[in-house]
C-alpha positions in Angstrom: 7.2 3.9 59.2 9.3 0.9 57.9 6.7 0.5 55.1 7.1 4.0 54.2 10.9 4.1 54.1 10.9 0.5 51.9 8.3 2.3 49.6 10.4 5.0 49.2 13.7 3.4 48.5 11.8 1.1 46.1 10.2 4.2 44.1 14.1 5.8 44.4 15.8 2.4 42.2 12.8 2.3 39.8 13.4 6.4 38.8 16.7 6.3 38.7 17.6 4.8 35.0 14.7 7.1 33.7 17.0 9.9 33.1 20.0 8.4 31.3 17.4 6.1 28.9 15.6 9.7 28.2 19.3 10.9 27.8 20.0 8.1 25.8 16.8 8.6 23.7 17.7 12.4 23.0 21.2 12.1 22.0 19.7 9.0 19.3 17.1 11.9 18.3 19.6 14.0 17.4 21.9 11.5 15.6 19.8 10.4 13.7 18.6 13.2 12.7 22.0 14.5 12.1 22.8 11.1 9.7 19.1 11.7 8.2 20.2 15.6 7.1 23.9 14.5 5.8 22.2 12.0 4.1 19.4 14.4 2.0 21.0 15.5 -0.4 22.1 11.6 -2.0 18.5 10.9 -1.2 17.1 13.6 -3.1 19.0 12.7 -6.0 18.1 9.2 -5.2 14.3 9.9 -5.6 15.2 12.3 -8.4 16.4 9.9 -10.3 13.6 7.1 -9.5 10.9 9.7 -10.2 12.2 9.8 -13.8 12.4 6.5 -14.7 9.9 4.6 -13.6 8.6 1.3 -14.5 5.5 -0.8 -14.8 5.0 -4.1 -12.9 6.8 -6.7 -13.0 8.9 -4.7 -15.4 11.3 -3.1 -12.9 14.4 -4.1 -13.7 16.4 -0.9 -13.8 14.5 0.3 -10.9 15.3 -2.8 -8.7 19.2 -2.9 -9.6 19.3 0.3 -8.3 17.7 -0.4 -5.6 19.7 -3.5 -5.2 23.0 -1.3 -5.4 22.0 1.1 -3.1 21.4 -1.2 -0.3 24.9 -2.9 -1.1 26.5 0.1 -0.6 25.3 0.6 2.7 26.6 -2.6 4.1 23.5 -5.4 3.6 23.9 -9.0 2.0 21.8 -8.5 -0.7 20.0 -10.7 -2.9 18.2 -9.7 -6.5 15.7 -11.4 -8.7 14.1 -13.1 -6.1 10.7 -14.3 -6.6 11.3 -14.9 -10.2 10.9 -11.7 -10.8 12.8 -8.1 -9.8 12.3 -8.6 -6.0 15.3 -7.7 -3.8 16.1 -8.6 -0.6 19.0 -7.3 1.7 19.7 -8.5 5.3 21.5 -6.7 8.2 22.9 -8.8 10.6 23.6 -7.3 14.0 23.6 -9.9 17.1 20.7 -11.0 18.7 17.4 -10.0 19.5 14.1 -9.8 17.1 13.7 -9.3 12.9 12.3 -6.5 11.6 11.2 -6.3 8.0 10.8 -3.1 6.5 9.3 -2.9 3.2 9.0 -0.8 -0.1 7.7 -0.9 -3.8 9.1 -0.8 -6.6 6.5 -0.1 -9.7 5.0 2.6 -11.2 1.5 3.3 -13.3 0.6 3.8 -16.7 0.0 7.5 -16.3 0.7 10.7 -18.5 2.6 12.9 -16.0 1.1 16.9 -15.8 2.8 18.0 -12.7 5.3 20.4 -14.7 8.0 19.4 -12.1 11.6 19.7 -13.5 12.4 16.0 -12.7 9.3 14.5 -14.1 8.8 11.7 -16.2 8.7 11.6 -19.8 8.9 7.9 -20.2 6.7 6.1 -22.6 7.5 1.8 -23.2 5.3 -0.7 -24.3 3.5 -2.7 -21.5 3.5 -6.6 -20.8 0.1 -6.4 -24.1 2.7 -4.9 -25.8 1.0 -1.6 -25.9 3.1 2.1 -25.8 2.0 3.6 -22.6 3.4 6.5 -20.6 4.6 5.8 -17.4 4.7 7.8 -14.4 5.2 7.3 -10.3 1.9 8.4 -9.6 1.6 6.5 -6.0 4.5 7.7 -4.7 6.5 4.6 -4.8 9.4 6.4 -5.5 9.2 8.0 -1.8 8.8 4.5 -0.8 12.0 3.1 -2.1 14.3 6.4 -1.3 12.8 6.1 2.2 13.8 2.3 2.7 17.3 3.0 1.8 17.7 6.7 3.9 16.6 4.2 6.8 18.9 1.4 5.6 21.7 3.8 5.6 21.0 5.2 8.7 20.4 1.9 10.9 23.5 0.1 9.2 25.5 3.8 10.8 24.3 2.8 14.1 24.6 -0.7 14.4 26.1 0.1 18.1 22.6 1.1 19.1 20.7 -2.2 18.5 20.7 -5.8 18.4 18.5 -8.3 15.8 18.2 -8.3 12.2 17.0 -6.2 9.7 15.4 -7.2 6.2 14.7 -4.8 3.5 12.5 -5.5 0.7 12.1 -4.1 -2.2 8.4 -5.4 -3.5 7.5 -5.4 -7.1 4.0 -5.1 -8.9 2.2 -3.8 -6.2 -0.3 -1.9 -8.4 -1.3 -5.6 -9.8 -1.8 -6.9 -6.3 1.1 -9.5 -7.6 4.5 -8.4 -6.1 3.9 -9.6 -2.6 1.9 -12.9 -3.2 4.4 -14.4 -5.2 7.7 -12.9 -3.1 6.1 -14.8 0.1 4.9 -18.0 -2.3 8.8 -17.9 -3.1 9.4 -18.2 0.9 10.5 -15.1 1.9 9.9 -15.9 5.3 11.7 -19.4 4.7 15.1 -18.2 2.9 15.5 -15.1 4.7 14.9 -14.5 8.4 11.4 -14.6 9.4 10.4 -11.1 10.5 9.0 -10.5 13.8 7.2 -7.4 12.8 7.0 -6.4 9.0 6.7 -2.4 8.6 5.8 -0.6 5.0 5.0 2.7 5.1 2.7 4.8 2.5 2.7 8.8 1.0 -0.8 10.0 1.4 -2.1 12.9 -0.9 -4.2 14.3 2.1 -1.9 14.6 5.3 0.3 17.5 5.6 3.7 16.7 4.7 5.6 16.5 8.0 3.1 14.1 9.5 2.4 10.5 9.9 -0.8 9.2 10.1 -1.7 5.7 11.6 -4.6 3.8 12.0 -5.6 0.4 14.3 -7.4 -3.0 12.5 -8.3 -2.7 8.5 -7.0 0.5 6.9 -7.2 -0.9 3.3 -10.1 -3.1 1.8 -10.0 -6.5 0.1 -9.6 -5.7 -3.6 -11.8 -7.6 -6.5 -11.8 -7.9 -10.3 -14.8 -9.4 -11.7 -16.0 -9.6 -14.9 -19.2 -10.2 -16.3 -20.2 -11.4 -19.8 -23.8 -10.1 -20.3 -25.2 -12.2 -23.2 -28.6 -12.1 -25.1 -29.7 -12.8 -28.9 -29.0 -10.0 -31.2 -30.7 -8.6 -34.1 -31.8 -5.3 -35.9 -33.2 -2.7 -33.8 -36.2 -2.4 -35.5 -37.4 -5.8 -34.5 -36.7 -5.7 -30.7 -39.0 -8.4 -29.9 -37.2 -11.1 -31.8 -34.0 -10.5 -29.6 -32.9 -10.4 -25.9 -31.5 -7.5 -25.8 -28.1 -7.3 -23.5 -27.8 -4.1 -23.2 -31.0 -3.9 -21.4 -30.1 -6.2 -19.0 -26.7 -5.3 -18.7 -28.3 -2.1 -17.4 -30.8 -4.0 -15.2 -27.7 -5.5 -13.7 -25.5 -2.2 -12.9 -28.6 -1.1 -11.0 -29.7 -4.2 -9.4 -25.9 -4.3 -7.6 -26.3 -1.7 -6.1 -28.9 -3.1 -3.9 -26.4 -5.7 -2.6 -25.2 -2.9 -1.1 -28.0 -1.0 0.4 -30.3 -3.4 0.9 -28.4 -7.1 1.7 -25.2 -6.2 3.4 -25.0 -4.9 6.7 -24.7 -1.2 7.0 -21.3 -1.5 9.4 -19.7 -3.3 7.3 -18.5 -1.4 4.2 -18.9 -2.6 0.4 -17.8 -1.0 -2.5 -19.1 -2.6 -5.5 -18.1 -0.3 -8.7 -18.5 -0.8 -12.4 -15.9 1.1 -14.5 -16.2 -0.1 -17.6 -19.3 -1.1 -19.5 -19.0 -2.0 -23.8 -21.2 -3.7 -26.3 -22.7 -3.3 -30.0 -21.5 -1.6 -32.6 -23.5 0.3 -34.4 -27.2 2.2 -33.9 -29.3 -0.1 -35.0 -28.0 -3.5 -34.2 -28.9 -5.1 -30.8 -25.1 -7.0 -29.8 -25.1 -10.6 -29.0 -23.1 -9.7 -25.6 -22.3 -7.3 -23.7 -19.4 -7.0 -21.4 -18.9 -5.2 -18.1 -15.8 -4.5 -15.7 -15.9 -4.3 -11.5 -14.3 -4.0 -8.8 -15.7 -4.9 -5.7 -14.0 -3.7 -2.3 -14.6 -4.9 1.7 -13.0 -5.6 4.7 -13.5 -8.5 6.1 -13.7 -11.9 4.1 -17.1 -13.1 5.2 -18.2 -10.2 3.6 -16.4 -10.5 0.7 -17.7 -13.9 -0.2 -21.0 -13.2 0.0 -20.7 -10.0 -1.9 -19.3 -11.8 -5.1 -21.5 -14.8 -4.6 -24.7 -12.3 -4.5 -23.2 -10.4 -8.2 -23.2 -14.0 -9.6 -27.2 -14.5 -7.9 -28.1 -11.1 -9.1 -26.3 -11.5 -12.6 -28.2 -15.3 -13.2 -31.3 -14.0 -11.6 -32.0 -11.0 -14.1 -31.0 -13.6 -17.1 -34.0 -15.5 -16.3 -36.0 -12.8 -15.8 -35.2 -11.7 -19.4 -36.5 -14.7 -20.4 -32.9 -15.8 -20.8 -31.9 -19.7 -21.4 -29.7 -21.7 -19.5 -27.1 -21.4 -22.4 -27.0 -18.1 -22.3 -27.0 -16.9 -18.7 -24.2 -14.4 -17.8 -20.3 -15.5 -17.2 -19.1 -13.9 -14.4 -15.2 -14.5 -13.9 -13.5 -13.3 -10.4 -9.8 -13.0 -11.0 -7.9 -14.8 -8.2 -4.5 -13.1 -9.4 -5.5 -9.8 -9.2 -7.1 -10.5 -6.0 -5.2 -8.4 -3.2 -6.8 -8.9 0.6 -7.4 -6.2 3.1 -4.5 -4.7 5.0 -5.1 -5.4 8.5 -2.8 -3.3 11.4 -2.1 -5.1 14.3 -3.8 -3.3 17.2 -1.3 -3.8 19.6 2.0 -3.2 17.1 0.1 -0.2 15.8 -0.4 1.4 19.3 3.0 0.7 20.0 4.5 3.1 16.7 1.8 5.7 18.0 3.7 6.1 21.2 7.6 6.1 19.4 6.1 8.4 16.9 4.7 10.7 19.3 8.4 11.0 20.9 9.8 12.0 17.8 7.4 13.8 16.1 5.3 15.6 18.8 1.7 14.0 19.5 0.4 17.0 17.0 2.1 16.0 14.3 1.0 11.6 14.3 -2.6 12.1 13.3 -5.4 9.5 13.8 -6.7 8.6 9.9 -9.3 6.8 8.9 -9.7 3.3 7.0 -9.4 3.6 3.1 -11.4 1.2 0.4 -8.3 1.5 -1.6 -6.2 -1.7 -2.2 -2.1 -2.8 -0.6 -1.0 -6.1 -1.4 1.4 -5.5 1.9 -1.3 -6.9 3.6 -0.7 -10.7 2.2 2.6 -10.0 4.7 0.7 -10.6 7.2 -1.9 -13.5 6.9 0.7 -16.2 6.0 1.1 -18.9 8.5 3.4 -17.4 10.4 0.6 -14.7 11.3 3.6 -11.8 11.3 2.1 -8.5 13.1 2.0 -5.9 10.3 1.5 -1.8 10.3 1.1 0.2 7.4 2.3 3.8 8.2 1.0 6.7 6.4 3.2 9.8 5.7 2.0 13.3 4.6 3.9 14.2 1.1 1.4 17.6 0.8 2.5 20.8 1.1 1.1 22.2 4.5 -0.7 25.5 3.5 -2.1 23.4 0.6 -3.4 20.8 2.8 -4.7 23.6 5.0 -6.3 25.4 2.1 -8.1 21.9 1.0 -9.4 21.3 4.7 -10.5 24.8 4.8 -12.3 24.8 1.3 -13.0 21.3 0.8 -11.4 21.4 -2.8 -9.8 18.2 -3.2 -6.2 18.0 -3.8 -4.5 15.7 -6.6 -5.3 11.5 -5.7 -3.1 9.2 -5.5 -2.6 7.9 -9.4 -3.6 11.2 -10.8 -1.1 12.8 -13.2 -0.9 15.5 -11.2 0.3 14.3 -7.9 3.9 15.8 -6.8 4.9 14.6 -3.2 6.9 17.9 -1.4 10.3 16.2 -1.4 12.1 17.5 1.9 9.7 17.0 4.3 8.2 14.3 2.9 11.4 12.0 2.7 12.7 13.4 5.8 10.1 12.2 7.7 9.3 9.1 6.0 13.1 8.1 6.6 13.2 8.9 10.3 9.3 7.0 10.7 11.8 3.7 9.6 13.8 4.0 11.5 12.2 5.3 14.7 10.1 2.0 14.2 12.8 -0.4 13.5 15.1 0.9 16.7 11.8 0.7 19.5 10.8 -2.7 17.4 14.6 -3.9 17.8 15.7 -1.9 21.0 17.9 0.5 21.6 21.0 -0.6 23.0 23.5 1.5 25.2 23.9 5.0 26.5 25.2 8.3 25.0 
């Protein structure tokens, strides 16, 4: 009986702050939402704005002073150019307890815009080649940035509801896989307060617009750039027998890498190995000395990688020689190290962690379980310094709903990432995006006090 009663009264103090913390919860729902609706209309114009001027990487310089600005005005110590480059970097001070990074990028992509919106971009410059290029923001880092600061905003508002710090970056040259490798080689985690989670969060061109998507372990692959110099002995193309031809073997080769995929790696874990570009010769009847050829070669994990790209340079040497090819001239095969970008790896436990705040202020329905992508995130390099900082990329839907519906029904794809005809649905889109920051950075930090 005793046992029973001390049971009881033990259950009865372990219950009883449940109610005011769900109390407290709900009244932080609905400010925030509250600060995120007052808000929309600055950030519309905000992303407005953005959308019509973008610019290439490392070429950012209007985009990241207003950036810069922005985050000033709401409060943060902010600092601009860092990196060498236009990275910017503001921190919110607020007592103690842990650091949460939250992250964003700044660049945009050498596309012709089609989307016919009223705001889009009609900006043409001359890239770092010196080449006239349009530009557009094709990956939605426009949505990136007007989310970061709607969150920065919102969390410097309601500094009486948590304790830590707060860093906001602003990440340049993501498309180039450069932004983040040389903002951490800078010491972003030495100058600034080192993070004890790092959050970025990405539009996706699939997922309803309303709805976050997460997903455990690798959700983006390891990103290569190789290029291979295919080279032979040219002549007229009557006379094929005095040359090596390298377009023949160049051809030999697209096929033969293939098989490094279906027939040497293992089928679980998955390879991508893609060439997009393939030129040599000039003219019908001349066989070209060379012949030149462009990849890029995607994986997860970093065993795999290595011996993918050491099996392109076997393959490459071995079809030489069986072209009857001298040592001289066996293929050059180059692996750029600075456009290398590794695979974005979500902590488990972090990741699980958002599901369960998201769930709370989205409705389980609306945080959808996605898959892994062989597309490339340089916000990946944030976590796998030495530091070993627990990292999630968040998805968020930017489609319009009975579009997406429509696709899913049909199967007719909708508009990718980095086409010219990708158009994020602004309200929902940002609204949600700016509430997924800051849902993540108050559970991260911890909500402090009662309504």
């Amino acid at each position: 009986m005793k046992t029973r009663i001390l049971l009881a009264a033990v259950l009865a103090v372990l219950s009883v702050p449940q109610l005011p913390l769900a109390a407290a919860e709900s009244h932080l729902h609905v400010a925030v939402a509250a600060s995120v609706e007052r808000e929309f209309s600055s950030l519309l114009a905000l992303y407005t704005d953005l959308h019509r001027h973008p610019e290439l990487s490392l070429m950012e310089e209007r985009t990241a002073g207003v950036i810069a600005k922005e985050l000033r005005a709401a409060g943060l110590e902010v600092t601009e150019g860092f990196g060498g480059g236009f990275g910017v970097v503001g921190v919110l001070r607020n007592g103690p307890g842990p650091t949460v990074l939250l992250r964003a990028d700044l660049d945009g992509l050498p596309v012709l815009e089609e989307t016919g919106l009223p705001y889009a971009s009609t900006r043409r410059t001359k890239n770092l080649s010196g080449q006239e290029v349009p530009v557009m923001h094709a990956c939605g880092h426009d949505v990136h940035m007007t989310c970061l600061v709607g969150a920065a905003r919102t969390l410097a508002a309601l500094k009486d509801r948590w304790s830590g710090t707060l860093v906001f970056v602003g990440q340049p040259a993501e498309e180039t896989g450069v932004g983040a490798r040389v903002m951490l080689a800078a010491g972003l985690y030495r100058r600034f307060p080192k993070p004890d989670f790092a959050i970025a969060l990405h539009d996706s061109a699939t997922l309803p617009a309303g709805t976050v998507g997460l997903i455990e372990g690798f959700s983006m692959a390891n990103v290569d750039s190789v290029d291979i110099t295919v080279r032979g002995v040219g002549g007229h193309g009557a006379y094929p027998h005095t040359t090596k031809d390298p377009v023949v073997l160049a051809a030999r080769i697209v096929l033969t890498l293939q098989t490094i995929v279906s027939r040497e790696n293992r089928p679980v874990d998955p390879v991508v190995i893609t060439v997009g570009s393939i030129h040599g010769g000039t003219k019908h009847n001349i066989i070209p000395d060379e012949v030149k050829l462009q990849l890029t070669v995607r994986s997860y994990a970093d065993d795999v990688r290595a011996r993918t790209l050491e099996a392109i340079r076997r393959v490459c040497r071995g079809e030489a020689i069986a072209a009857g090819l001298p040592e001289e001239r066996m293929p050059v095969i180059t692996v750029s190290e600075t456009e290398y970008t590794p695979a974005t790896y979500n902590d488990p436990a972090l990741t699980r962690r958002l599901r369960g705040t998201f769930e709370r202020w989205f409705g389980a329905p609306n945080v959808k379980a996605i898959d892994p992508e062989m597309g490339g995130e340089d916000f990946g390099r944030f976590g796998r310094t030495t530091e070993k900082v627990p990292i999630s990329l968040i998805r968020i839907g930017a489609v319009a709903p009975a579009l997406a519906a429509e696709s899913a029904r049909t199967g007719a794809p909708l508009p990718s990432l980095h086409s010219s005809k990708f158009a994020p649905l602004p309200e929902p889109t940002l609204k949600t995006g700016v509430t997924a920051l800051i849902a993540a950075a108050l559970d991260l930090l911890g909500v402090q006090g009662s309504p």
